[in-house]
N, C-alpha and C positions, 0 to 999 in steps of 0.2 A: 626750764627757763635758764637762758645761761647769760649773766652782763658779768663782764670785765673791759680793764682796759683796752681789748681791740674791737668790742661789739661798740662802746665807744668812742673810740674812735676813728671808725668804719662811716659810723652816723656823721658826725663831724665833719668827715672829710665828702661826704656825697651834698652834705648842706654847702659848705665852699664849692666845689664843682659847680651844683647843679643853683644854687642861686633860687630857692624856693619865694614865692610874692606870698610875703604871710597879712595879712587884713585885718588891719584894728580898730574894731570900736570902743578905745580908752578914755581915760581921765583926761582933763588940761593939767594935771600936775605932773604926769608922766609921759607925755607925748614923747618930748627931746627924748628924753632917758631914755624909754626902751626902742622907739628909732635906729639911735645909735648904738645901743646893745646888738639889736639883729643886726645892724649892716656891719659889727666888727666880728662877729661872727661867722656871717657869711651869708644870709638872708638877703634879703629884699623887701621891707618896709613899707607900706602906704596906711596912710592913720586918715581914714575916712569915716564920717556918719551921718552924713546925708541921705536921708532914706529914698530919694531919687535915684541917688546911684550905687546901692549897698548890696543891688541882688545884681550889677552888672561887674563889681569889683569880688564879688563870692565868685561868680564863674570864672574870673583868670587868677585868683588868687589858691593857693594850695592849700590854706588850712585860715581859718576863722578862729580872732581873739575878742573876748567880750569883756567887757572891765567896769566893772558901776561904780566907778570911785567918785564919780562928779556926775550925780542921773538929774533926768529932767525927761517930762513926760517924750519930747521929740525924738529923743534919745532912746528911749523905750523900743517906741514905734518902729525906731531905726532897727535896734537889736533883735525885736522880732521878726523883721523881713529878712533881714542876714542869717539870723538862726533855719527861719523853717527856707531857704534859698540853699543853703550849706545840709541842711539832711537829703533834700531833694537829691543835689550831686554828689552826696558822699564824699562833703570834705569835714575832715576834722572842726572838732570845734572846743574852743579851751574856755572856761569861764572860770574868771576872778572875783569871786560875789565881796566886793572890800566893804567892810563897814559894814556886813550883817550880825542882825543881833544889837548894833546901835542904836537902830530906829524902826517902826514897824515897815516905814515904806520901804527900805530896800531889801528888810525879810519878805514882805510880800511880793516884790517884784522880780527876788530871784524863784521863790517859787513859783508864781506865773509863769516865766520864761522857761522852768525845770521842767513844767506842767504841758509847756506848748511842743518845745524841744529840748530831750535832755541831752548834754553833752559829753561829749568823750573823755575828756578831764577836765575836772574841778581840783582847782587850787589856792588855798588859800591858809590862814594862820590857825589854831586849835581853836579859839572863841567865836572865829567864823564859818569852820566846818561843822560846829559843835550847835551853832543857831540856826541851822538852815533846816535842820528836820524838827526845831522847837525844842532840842534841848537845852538845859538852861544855862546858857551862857551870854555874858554880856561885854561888846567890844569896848575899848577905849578910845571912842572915835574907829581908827583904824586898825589898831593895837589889839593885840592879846593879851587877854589878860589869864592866861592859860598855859599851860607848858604842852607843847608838842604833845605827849604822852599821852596827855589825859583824853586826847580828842580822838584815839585808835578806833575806839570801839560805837566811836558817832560815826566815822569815817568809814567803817565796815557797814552800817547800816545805811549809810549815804550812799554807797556806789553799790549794792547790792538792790537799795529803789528805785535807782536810776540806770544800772547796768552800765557804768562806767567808773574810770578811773579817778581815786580821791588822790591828791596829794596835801599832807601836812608841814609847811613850811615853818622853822623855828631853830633852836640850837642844834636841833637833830631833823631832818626831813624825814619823813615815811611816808612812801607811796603804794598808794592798797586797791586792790582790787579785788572785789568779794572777801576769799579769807587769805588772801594774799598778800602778805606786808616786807618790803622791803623798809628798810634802815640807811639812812647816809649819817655820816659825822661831818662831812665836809663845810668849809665858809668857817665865817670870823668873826667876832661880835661886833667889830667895827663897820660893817655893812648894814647892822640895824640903826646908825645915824644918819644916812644917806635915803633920804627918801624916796621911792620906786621903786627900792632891790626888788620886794614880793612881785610887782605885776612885773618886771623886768622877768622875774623867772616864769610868769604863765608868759609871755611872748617867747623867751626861747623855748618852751614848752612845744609851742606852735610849730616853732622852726623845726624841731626834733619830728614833730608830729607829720611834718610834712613828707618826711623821707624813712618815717618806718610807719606801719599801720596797725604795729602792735602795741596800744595808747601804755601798759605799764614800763614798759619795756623802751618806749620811747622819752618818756617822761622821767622815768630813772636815769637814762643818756642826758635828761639836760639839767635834771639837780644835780649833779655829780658836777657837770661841766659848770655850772653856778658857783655850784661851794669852792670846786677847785682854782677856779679864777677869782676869788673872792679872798680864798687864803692868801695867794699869788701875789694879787692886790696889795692885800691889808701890811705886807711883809717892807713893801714898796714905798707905803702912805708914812704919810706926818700925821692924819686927819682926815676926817669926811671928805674934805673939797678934794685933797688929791686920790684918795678912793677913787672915787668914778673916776679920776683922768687915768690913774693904773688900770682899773678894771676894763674901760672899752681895749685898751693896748696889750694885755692879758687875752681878754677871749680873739684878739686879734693872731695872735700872736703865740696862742698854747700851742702845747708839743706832747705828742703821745709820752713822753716820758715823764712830761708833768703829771697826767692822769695814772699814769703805771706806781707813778715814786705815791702817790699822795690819794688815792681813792679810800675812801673807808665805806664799805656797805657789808652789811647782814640781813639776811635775810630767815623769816620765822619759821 
């Protein structure tokens, strides 16, 4: 396995080319936000959940994002036609299980969904990777209450039941696959005042996903490109509010040499 700065940036530049339709059934808190993350990127956005049209927008769309930040039974029903829709065609599928571990209904209903179809990568915070298989962890609402770290060896046993890729989002990202753990240092603490950074990185996750089909290896191209436009960002900002206005202008606007000067990964 080899990532450095030109595998992504290889990624990168085929996602601006090629304009991938990535498919989200998310939050209403995050709608705007990761919208505009993928189309400054270079994506192509549509935030649908109407289970009417959920198995006709999986067929033109390239990869499938799932996000239970704001669930409601309809919503469910939606996410299960687009999951088993999306294994049927072999498109990627990225799931943000937010807020597990806060309450029993959205631990059971991502395992339901784990249960129906599991997905290609799961990413989320250490309290949330860490409650999905009943380890004992418990969210802050949305929050962790956990340090990246501690959730390695939940994360190993998550994508090893499931046979996909975990990602652990926090001061440090690690993204694992079976006994497979890579490391970022990239991003700024100031991204965790700005609310949606996390499902922002499972939608660029998607967009990565779209234009490689090797789920670690794609998912490491778009934490990396996260942290580093985040750095980029925060360098820019006064505060939160102008965060996001640097950040969509950053992932617009990065340059292989940003990733070259400024990448931090290790791998175990």
């Amino acid at each position: 396995m080899n990532i450095n700065p030109d595998t992504i940036w290889d990624d990168l530049q085929t996602i601006r080319q090629t304009n991938p339709l990535i498919h989200n059934i998310t939050n209403y808190v995050v709608m705007n936000n990761t919208a505009n993350a993928l189309l400054a990127l270079g994506a192509s956005p549509i935030m649908a959940h109407a289970i009417e049209e959920v198995g006709d927008l999986v067929r033109i769309s390239s990869a499938l994002v799932i996000n239970i930040g704001t669930l409601s039974e309809a919503w469910i029903k939606a996410m299960q036609k687009a999951m088993l829709f999306a294994q049927k065609l072999n498109k990627p599928i990225v799931f943000d299980p937010v807020g597990v571990g806060a309450t029993s209904y959205r631990t059971a209903t991502t395992q339901k969904l784990f249960e129906l179809v599991p997905p290609t990568v799961i990413r989320g915070n250490a309290s949330e990777v860490s409650a999905i298989l009943g380890t004992e962890a418990v969210s802050k609402g949305v929050d962790s209450t956990q340090e990246s770290e501690a959730a390695v060896a939940a994360a190993k046993r998550l994508s090893q039941s499931y046979k996909c890729t975990v990602v652990i989002s926090g001061a440090k990202d690690y993204i694992i696959k079976a006994n497979q753990v890579i490391k970022l240092e990239n991003g700024h603490p100031l991204m965790t005042k700005v609310t949606g950074m996390g499902c922002t990185s499972t939608a660029i996750i998607g967009a990565f996903l779209a234009v490689n089909s090797d789920s670690l290896i794609a998912a490491t191209h778009a934490m990396a490109v996260m942290g580093i436009a985040g750095e980029l960002a925060a360098e820019k900002a006064a505060g939160p509010g102008s965060l996001q206005m640097h950040f969509l202008d950053v992932l617009y606007s990065l340059k292989k040499s940003d990733i070259e000067d400024r990448l931090q990964l290790s791998t175990n």
